[in-house]
C-alpha positions as CSV (number, residue, x, y, z in Angstrom):
1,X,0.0,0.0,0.0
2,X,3.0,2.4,0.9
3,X,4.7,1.5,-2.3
4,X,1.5,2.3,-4.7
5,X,1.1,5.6,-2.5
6,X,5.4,6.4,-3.2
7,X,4.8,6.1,-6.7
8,X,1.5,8.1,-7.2
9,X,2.9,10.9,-5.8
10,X,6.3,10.7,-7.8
11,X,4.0,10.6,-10.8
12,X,2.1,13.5,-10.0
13,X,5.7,15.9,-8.7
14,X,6.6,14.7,-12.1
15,X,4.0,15.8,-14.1
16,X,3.5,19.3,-12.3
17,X,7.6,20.2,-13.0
18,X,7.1,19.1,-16.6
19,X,4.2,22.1,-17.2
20,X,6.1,24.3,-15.3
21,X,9.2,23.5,-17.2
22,X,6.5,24.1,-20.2
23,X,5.3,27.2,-19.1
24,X,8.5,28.7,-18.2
25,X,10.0,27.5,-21.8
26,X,7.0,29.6,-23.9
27,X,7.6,32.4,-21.7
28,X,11.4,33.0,-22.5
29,X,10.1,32.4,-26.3
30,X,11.5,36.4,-26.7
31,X,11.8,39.7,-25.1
32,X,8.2,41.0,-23.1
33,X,6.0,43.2,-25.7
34,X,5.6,46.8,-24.4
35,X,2.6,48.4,-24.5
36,X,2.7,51.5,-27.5
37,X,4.3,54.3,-25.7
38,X,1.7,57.4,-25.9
39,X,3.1,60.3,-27.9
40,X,2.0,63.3,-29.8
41,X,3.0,63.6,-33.0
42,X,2.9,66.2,-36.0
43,X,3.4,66.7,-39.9
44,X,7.0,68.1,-41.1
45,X,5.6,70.7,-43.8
46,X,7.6,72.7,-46.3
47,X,7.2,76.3,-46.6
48,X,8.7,79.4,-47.4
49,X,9.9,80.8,-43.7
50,X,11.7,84.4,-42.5
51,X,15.0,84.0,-41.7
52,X,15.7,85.6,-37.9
53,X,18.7,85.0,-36.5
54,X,18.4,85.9,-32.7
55,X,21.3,87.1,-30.6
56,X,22.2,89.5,-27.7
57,X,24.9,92.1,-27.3
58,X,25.3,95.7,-25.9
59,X,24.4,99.3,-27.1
60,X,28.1,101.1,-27.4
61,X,28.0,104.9,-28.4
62,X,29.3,105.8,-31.9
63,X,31.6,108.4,-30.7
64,X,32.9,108.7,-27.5
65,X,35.4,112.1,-26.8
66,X,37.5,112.6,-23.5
67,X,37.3,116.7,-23.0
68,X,41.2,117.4,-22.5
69,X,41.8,120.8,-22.8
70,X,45.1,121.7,-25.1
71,X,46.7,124.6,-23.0
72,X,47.5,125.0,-18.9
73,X,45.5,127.1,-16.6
74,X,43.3,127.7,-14.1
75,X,39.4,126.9,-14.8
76,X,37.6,129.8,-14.3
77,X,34.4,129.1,-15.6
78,X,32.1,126.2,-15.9
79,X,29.1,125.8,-18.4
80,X,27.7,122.6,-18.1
81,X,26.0,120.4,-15.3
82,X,26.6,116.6,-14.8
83,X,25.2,114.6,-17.6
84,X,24.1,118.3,-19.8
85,X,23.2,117.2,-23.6
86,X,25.5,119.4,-25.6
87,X,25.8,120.4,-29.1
88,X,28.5,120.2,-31.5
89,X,31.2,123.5,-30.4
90,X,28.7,124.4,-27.3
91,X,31.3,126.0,-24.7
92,X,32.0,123.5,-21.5
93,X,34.7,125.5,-19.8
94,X,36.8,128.4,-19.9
95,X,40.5,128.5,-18.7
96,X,41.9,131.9,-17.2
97,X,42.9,133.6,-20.8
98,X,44.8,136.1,-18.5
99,X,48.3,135.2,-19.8
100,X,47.7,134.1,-23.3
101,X,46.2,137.1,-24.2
102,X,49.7,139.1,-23.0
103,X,51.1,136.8,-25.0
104,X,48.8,137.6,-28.4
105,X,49.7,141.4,-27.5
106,X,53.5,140.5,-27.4
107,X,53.4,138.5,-31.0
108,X,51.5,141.5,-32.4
109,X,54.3,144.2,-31.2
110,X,56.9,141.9,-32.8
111,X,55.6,141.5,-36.0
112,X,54.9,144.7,-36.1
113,X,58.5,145.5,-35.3
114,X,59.5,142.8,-38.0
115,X,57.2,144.3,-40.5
116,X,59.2,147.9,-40.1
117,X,62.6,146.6,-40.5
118,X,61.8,144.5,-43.3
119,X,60.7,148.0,-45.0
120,X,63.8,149.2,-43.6
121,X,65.8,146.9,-45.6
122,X,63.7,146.8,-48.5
123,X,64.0,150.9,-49.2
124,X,68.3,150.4,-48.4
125,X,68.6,147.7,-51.1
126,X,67.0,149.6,-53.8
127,X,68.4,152.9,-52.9
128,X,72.0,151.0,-53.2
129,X,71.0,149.4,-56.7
130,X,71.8,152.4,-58.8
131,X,75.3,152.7,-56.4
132,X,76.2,149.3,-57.5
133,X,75.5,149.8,-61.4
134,X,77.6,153.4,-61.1
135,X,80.4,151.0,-59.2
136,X,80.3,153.3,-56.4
137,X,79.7,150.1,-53.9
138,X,81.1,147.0,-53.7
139,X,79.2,144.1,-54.8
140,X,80.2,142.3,-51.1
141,X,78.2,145.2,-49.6
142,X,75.2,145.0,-51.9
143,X,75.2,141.3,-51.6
144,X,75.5,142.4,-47.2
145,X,72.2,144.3,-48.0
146,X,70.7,141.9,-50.2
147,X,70.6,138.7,-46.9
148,X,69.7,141.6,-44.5
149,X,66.5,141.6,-45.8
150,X,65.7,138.3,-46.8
151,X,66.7,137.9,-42.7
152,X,64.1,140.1,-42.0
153,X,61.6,138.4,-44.5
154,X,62.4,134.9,-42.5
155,X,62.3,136.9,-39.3
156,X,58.6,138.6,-40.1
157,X,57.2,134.8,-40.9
158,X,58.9,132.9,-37.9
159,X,57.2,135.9,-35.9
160,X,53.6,135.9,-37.8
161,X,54.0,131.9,-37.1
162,X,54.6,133.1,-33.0
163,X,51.3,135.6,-33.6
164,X,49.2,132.3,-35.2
165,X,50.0,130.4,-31.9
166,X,49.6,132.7,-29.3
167,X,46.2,133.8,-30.9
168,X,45.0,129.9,-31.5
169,X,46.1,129.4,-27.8
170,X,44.1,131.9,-26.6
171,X,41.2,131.0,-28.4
172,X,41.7,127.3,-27.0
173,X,40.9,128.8,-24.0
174,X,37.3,128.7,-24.3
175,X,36.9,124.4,-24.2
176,X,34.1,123.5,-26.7
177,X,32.4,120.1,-27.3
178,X,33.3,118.4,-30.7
179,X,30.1,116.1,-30.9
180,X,26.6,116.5,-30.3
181,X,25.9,113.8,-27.0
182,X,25.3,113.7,-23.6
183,X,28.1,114.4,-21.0
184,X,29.2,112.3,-17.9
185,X,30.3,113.8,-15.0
186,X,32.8,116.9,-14.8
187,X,36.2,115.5,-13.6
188,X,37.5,119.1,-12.2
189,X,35.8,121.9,-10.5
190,X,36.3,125.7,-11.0
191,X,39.7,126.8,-9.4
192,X,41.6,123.3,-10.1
193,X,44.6,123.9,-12.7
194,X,44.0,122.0,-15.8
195,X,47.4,120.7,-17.2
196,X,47.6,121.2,-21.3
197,X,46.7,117.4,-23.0
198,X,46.7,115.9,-19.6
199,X,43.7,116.6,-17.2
200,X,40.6,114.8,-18.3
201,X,36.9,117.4,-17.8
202,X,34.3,115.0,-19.2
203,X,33.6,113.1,-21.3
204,X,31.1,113.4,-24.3
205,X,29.3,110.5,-25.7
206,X,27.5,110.9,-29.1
207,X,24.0,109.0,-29.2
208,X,22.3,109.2,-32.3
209,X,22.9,106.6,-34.0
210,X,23.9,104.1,-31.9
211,X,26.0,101.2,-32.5
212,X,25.0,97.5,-31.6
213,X,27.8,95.1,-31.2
214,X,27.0,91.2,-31.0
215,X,27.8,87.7,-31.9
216,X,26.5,85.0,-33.9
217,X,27.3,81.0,-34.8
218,X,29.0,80.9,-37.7
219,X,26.9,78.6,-39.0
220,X,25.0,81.4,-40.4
221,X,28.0,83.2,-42.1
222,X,27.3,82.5,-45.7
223,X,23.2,83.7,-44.9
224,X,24.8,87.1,-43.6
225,X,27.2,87.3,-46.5
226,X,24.7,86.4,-49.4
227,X,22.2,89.2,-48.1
228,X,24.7,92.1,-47.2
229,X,25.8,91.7,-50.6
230,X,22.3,91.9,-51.8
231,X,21.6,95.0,-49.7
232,X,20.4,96.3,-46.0
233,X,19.7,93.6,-43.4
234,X,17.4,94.6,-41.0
235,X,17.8,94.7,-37.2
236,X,15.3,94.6,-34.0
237,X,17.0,95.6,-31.0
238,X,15.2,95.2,-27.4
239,X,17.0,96.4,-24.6
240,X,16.4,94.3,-21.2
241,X,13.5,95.2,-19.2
242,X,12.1,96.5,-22.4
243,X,9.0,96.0,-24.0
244,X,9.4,98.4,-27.4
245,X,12.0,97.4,-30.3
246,X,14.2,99.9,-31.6
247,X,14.5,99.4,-35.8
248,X,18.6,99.4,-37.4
249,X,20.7,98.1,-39.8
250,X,23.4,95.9,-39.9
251,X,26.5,97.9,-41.0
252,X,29.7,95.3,-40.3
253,X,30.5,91.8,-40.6
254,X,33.9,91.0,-39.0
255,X,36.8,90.0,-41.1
256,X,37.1,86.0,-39.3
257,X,35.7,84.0,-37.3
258,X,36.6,83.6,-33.1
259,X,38.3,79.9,-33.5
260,X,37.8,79.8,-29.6
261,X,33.9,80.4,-29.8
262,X,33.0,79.7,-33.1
263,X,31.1,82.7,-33.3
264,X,31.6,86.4,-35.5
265,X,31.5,89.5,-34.6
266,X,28.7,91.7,-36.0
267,X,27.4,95.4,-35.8
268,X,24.1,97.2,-36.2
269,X,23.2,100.9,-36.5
270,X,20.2,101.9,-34.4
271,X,18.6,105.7,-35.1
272,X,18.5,107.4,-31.4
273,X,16.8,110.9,-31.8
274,X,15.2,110.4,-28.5
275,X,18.0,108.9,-26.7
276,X,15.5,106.2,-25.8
277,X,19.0,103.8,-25.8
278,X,21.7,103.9,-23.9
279,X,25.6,102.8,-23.8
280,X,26.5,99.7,-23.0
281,X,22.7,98.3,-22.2
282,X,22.4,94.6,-22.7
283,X,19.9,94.2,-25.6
284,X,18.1,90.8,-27.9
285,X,18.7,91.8,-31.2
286,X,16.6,89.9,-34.1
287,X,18.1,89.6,-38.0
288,X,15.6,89.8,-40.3
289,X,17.9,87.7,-43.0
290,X,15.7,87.4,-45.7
291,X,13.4,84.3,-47.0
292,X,14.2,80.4,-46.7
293,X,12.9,79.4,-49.3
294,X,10.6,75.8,-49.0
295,X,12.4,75.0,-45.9
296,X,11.1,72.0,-43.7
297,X,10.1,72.8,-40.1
298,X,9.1,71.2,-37.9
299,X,7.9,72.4,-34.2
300,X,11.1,72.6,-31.6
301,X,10.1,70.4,-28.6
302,X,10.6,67.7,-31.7
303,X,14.4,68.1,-31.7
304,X,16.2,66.4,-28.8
305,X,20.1,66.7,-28.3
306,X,22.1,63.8,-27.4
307,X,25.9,62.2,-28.1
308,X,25.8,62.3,-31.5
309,X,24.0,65.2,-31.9
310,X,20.4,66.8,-32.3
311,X,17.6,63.9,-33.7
312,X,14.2,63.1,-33.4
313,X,12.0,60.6,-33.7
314,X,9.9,59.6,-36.8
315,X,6.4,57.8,-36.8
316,X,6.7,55.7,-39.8
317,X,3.3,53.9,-41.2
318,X,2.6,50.7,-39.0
319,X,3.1,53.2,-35.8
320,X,6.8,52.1,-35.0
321,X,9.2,55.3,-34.0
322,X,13.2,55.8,-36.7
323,X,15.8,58.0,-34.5
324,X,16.8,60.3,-36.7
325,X,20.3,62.6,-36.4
326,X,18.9,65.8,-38.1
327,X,20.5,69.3,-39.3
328,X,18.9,72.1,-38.1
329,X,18.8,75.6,-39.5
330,X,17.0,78.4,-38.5
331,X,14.4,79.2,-35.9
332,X,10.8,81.1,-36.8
333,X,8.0,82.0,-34.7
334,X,8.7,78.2,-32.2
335,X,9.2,76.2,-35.2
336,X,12.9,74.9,-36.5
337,X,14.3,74.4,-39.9
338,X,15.2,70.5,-40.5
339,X,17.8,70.7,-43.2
340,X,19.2,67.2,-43.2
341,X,16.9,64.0,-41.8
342,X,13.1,64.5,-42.3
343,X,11.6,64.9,-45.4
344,X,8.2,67.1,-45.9
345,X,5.2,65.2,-45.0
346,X,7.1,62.6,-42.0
347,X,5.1,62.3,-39.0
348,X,7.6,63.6,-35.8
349,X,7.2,63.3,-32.2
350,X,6.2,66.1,-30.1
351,X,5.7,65.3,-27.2
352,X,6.5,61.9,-25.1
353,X,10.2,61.1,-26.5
354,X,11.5,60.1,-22.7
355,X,10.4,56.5,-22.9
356,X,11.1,55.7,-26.9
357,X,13.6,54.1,-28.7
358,X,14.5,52.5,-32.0
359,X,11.3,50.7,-33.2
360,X,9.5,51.3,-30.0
361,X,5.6,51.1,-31.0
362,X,3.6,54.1,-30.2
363,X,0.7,55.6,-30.4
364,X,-1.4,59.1,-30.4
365,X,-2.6,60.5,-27.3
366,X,-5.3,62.9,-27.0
367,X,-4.5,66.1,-27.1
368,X,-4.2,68.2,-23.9
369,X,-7.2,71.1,-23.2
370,X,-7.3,74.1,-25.5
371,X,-5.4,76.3,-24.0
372,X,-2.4,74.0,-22.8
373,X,-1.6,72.7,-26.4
374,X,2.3,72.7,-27.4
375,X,2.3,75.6,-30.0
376,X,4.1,76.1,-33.1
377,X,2.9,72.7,-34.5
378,X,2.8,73.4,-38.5
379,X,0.5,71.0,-39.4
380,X,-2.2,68.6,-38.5
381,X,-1.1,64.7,-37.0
């Protein structure tokens, strides 16, 4: 009886670890199946898109003059405040013109004095020409007569020359702008001696225009080159804190390329009647860089960076997601330019790339309340 028992229950220990054996053999078969990941997807479209290269910089004044007056004195005479606006030869300061007016006086009496004696010795040599033709003079002594007077020719110029500078110092007394701006702080009050190309006043900055100075990749180097040469490029420069944009021109591309950034060097011209700008304010400017013409775009949040580069993922037709290394070009209005790796027309993911991978089966989701929708999709999924 025990023995019949023994082997019934071998039998049956048997049996059950052969269809578990079964079961566990069809289940390593191959890899689990996923569920399709839930994405949201939209159309690559072609179309013709503005090119606007966006950048930031700084405002920096077009002329910029440190007020150093050109002869020594005493400052007598201020006519400016901190920060005056100021015209083109409007009078800043004046410099005691005490001495420098002695000094005009003293050039005058000379020339004058020059003047007379080179009359002097212009009457002597031609009374002594008929002497010298009757041989009743030497010609050593008309000769004498002859360099007296062109002495007193050099003498009356090197003295005139004396009477130019004494006069232009005195008129450099009276320290004028030489640009229409706004001034910065005076550097020297009324009774300090100013020292001739030394002591610094103010300082004049001119406004209007204004230059913009900024950088951008070089990847769009040939774009800024093709459209310079075909005429203006147009600027939009919005200073921080700013809500207006201030309308300019692009003026300069640099000669090469920062090999340590990878970036150039541009500038922009900004009209500044107002003076709405100001130097060295960090500013977004916008180039308006013409037309791409049937360019492929596709919405940004498709491009992901990784390793290799920028890709995305592509939704081919029986719902299964292609990794795709992409080129992208420029940006417009939240959409980007695809210029290598999706063709017009390809189905690319939106939204939901965290869980995907190559071949990974997907499918839509619905789309999130109006209001809270991803923009800049260009076309319907």
């Amino acid at each position: 009886m025990n023995r019949y028992l023994r082997f019934a229950v071998i039998l049956v220990t048997g049996s059950t670890l052969a269809l578990a054996l079964g079961a566990c053999s069809k289940r390593q078969k191959g890899p689990p199946q996923f569920p399709p990941a839930a994405v949201q997807s939209t159309l690559a479209v072609k179309m013709d898109t503005p090119v606007v290269i966006s950048a930031f910089g700084n405002t920096k004044d077009q002329v910029s003059v440190d007020v150093v007056p050109q002869v020594s004195g005493i400052i007598v005479k201020t006519f400016i405040l901190d920060g005056a606006i100021v015209t083109n030869g409007q009078p800043l300061f004046l410099i005691d013109p005490s001495d420098y007016a002695i000094r005009v006086r003293q050039a005058d009496g000379l020339v004058a004095a020059d003047r007379a004696n080179l009359e002097l010795s212009r009457l002597t040599l031609e009374r002594n020409r008929p002497l010298l033709a009757k041989n009743m003079i030497s010609a050593e002594t008309f000769d004498t007569l002859k360099t007296k007077l062109d002495a007193a020719t050099a003498q009356l110029q090197i003295d005139e020359a004396a009477f130019d500078q004494a006069r232009l110092d005195l008129s450099r007394c009276m320290v004028t702008s030489s640009v229409n701006g706004v001034c910065s702080k005076r550097f020297l009050d009324n009774g300090n001696l100013a020292m001739a190309n030394q002591t610094k006043l103010t300082n004049v900055r001119s406004y209007d225009p204004l230059f913009v100075e900024f950088s951008v990749s070089e990847q769009y180097l040939d774009i800024l080159r093709r459209e310079m040469a075909a005429g203006p490029i147009r600027i939009e420069v919005t200073p921080r804190g700013d809500t207006n944009s201030y309308a300019g021109e692009l003026v300069f591309l640099d000669n090469a390329v920062n090999y340590q950034t990878g970036t150039i060097l541009l500038r922009g011209l900004v009209p500044n009647p107002d003076r709405k700008l100001w130097a060295q304010q960090f500013i977004e400017v916008r180039i308006l860089a013409g037309i791409a013409r049937d360019a492929v775009m596709v919405p940004e949040s498709a491009v992901q960076f990784g390793k290799d580069g920028p890709y995305t993922f592509v939704v081919s037709k029986d719902n299964k997601v292609d990794l795709r290394l992409v080129k992208p070009g420029v940006r417009y209005d939240n959409l980007l330019q695809i210029i290598e790796g999706v063709a017009p027309g390809e189905k690319v993911v939106v939204l939901g790339q965290l869980m995907l991978y190559p071949g990974a089966a997907v499918m839509e989701a619905a789309a999130p309340p109006s209001g809270n929708a991803p923009t800049g999709a260009p076309g319907g999924k």
